[in-house]
Structures are given as C-alpha cells and as structure tokens.
HTML snippet that shows the backbone in 3Dmol.js (N, CA, C, O; Angstrom):
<script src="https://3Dmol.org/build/3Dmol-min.js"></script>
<div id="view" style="width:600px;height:400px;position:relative"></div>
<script>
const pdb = `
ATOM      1  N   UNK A   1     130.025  52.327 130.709  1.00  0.00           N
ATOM      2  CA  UNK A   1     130.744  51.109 131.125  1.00  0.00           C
ATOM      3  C   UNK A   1     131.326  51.327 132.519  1.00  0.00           C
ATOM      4  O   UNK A   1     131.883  52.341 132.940  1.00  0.00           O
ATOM      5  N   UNK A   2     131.075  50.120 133.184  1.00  0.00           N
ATOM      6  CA  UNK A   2     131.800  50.568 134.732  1.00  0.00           C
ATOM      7  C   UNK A   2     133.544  50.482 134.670  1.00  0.00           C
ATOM      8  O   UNK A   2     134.230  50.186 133.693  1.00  0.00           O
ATOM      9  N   UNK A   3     133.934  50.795 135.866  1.00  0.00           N
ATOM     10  CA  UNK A   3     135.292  50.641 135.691  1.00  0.00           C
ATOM     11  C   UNK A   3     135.815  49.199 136.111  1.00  0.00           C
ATOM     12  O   UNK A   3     136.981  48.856 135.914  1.00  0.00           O
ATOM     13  N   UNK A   4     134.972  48.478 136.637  1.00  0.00           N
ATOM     14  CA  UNK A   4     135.543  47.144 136.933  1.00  0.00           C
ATOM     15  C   UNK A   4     135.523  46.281 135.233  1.00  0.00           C
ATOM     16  O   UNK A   4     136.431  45.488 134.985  1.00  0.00           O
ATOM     17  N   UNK A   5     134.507  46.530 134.273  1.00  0.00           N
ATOM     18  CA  UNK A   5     134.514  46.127 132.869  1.00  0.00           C
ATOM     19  C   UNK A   5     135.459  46.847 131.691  1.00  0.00           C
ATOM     20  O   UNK A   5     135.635  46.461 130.535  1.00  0.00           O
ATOM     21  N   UNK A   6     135.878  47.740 132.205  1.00  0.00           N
ATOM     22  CA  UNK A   6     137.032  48.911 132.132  1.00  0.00           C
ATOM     23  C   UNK A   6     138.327  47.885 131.816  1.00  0.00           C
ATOM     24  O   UNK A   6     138.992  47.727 130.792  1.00  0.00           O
ATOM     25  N   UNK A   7     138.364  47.527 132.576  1.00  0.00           N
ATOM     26  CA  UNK A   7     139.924  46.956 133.786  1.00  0.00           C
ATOM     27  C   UNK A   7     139.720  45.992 133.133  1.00  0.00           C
ATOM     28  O   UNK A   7     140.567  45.364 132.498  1.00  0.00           O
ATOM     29  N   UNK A   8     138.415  45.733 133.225  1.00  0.00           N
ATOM     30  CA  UNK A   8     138.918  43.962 132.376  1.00  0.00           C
ATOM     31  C   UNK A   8     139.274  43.964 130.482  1.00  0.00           C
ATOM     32  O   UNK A   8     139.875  43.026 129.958  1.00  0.00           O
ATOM     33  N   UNK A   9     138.965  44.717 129.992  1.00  0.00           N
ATOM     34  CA  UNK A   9     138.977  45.182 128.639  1.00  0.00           C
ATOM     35  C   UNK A   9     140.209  45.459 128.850  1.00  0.00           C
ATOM     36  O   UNK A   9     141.001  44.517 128.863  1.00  0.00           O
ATOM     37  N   UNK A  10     140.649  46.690 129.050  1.00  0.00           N
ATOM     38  CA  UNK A  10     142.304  47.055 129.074  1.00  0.00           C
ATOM     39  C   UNK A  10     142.840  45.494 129.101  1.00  0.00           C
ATOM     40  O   UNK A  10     143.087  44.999 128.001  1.00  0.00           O
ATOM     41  N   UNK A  11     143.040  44.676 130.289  1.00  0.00           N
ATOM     42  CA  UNK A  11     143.614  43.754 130.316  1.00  0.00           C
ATOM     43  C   UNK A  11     143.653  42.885 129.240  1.00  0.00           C
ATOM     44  O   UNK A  11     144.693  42.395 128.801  1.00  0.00           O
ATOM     45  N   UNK A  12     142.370  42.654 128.739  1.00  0.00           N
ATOM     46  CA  UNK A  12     142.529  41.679 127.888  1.00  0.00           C
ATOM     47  C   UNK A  12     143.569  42.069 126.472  1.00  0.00           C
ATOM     48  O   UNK A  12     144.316  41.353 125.804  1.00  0.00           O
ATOM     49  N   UNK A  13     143.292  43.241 126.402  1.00  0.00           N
ATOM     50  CA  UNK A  13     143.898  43.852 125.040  1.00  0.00           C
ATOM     51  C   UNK A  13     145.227  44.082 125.276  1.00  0.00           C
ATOM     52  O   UNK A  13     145.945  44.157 124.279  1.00  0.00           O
ATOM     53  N   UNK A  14     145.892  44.255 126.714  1.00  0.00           N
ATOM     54  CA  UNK A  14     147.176  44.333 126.647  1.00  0.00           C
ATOM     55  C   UNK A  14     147.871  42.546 126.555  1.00  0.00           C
ATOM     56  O   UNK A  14     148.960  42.037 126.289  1.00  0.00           O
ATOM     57  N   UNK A  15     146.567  42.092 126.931  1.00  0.00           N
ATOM     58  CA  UNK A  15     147.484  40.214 127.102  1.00  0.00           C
ATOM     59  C   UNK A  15     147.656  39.967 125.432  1.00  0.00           C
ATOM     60  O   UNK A  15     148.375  39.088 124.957  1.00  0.00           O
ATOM     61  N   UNK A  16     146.947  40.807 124.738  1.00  0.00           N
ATOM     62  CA  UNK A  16     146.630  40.367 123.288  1.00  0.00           C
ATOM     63  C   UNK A  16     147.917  41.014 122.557  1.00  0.00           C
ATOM     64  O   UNK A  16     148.599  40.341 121.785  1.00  0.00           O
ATOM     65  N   UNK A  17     148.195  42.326 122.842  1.00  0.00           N
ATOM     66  CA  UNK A  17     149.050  43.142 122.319  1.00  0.00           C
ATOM     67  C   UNK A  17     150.321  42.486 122.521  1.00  0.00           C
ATOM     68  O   UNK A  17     151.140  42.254 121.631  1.00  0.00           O
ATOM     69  N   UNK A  18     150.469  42.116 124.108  1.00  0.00           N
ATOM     70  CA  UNK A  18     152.185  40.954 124.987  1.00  0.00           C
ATOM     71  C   UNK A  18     151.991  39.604 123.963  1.00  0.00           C
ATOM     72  O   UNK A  18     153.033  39.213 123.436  1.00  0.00           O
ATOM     73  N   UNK A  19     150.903  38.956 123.681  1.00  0.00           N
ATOM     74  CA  UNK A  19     151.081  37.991 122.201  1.00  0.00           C
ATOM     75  C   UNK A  19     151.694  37.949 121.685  1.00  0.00           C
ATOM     76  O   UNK A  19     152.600  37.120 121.596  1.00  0.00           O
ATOM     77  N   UNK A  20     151.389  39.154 120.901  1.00  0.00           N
ATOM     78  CA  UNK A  20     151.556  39.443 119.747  1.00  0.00           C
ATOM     79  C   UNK A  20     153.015  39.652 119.921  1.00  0.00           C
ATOM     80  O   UNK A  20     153.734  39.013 119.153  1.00  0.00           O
ATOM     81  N   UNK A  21     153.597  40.446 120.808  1.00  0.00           N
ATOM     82  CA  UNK A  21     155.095  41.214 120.790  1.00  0.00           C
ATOM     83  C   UNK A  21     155.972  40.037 121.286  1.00  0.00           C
ATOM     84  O   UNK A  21     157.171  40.018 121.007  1.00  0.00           O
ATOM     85  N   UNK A  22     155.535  39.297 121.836  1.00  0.00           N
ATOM     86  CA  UNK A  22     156.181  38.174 121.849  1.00  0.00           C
ATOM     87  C   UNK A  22     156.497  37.114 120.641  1.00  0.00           C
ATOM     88  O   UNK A  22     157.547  36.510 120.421  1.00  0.00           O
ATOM     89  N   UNK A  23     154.925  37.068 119.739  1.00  0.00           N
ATOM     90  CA  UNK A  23     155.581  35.961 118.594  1.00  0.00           C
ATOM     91  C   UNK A  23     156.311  36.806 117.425  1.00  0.00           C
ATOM     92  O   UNK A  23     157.048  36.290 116.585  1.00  0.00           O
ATOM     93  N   UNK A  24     155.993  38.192 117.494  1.00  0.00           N
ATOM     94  CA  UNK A  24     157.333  39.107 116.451  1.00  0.00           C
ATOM     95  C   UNK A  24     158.479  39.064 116.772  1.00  0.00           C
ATOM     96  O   UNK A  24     159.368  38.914 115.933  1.00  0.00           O
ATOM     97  N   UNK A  25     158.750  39.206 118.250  1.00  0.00           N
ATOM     98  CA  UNK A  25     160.176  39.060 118.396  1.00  0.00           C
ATOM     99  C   UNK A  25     160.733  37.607 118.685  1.00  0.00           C
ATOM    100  O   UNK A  25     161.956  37.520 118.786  1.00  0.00           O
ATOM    101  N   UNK A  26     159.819  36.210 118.860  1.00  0.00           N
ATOM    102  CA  UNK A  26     160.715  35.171 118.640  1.00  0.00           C
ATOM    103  C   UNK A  26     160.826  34.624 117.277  1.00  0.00           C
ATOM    104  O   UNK A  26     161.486  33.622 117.001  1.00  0.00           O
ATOM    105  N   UNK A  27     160.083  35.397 116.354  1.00  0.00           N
ATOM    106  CA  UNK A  27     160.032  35.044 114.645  1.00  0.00           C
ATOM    107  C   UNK A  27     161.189  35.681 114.163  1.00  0.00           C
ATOM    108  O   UNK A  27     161.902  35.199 113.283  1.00  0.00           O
ATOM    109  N   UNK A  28     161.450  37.090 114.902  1.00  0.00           N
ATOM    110  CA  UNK A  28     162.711  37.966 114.207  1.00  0.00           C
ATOM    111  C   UNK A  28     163.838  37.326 114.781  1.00  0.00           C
ATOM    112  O   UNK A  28     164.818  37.101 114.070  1.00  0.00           O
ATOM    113  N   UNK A  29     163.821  36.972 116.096  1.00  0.00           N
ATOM    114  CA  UNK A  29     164.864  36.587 116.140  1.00  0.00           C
ATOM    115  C   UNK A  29     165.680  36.881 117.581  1.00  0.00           C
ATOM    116  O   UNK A  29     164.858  37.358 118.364  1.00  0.00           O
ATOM    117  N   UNK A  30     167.087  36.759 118.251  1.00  0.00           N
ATOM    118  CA  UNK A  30     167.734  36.605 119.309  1.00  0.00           C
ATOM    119  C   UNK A  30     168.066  38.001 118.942  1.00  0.00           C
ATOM    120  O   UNK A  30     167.981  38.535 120.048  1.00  0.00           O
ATOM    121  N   UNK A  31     168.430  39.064 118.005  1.00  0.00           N
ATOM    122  CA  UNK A  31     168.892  39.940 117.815  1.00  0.00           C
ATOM    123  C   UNK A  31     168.316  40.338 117.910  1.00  0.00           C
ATOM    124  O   UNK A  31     168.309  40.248 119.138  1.00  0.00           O
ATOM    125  N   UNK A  32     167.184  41.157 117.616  1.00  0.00           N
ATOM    126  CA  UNK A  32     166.102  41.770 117.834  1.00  0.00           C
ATOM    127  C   UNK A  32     165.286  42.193 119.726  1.00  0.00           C
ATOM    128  O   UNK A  32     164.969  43.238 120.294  1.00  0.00           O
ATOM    129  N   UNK A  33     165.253  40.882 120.054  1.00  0.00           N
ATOM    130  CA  UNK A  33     165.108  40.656 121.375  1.00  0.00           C
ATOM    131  C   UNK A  33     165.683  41.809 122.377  1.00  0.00           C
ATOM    132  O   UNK A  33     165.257  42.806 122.961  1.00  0.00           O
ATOM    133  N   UNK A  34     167.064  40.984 122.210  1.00  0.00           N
ATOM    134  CA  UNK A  34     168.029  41.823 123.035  1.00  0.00           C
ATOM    135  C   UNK A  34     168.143  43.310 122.958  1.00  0.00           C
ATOM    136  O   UNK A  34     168.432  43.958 123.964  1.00  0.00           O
ATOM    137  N   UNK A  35     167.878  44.002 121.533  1.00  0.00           N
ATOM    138  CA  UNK A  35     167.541  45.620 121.313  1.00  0.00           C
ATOM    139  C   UNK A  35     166.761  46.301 122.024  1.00  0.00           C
ATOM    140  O   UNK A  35     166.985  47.388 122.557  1.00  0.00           O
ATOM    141  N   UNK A  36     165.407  45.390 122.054  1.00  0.00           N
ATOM    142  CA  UNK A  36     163.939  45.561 122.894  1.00  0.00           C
ATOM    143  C   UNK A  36     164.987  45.753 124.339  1.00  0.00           C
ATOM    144  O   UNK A  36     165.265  46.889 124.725  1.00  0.00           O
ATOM    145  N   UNK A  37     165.347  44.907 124.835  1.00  0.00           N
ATOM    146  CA  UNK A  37     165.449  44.682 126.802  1.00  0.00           C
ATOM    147  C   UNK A  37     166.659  45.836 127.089  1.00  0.00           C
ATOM    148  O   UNK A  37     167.057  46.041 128.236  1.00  0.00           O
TER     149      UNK A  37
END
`;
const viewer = $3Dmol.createViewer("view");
viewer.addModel(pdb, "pdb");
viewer.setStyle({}, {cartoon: {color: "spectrum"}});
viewer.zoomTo();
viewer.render();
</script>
C-alpha cells in the first residue's frame, strides 16, 4: 500500500473513532465531558 492510501485510511478511521467519542460522551453526559478536557 502506498503511503498516500496510508494517510487516507488512518484518517478515515480516526474521523470514525472522533464519532464515535463524541456520541459516548454527549449520551453520558456534561459530566463526563468535562473529565475528558
């Protein structure tokens, strides 16, 4: 695999992973949030 198809894979899987960590922590909640930052 080249590294420009590399780069794009990583990316996609981290936009997937920031999703995800985003709809857990607005489901858990304002408390939760603030622990994370």
């Amino acid at each position: 695999m080249s590294k420009d198809n590399t780069t794009e894979h990583l990316r996609a899987e981290l936009k997937s992973l920031t999703d995800t960590l985003e709809e857990v922590l607005s489901s858990s909640g304002r408390k939760v949030e603030r622990r994370v930052e």
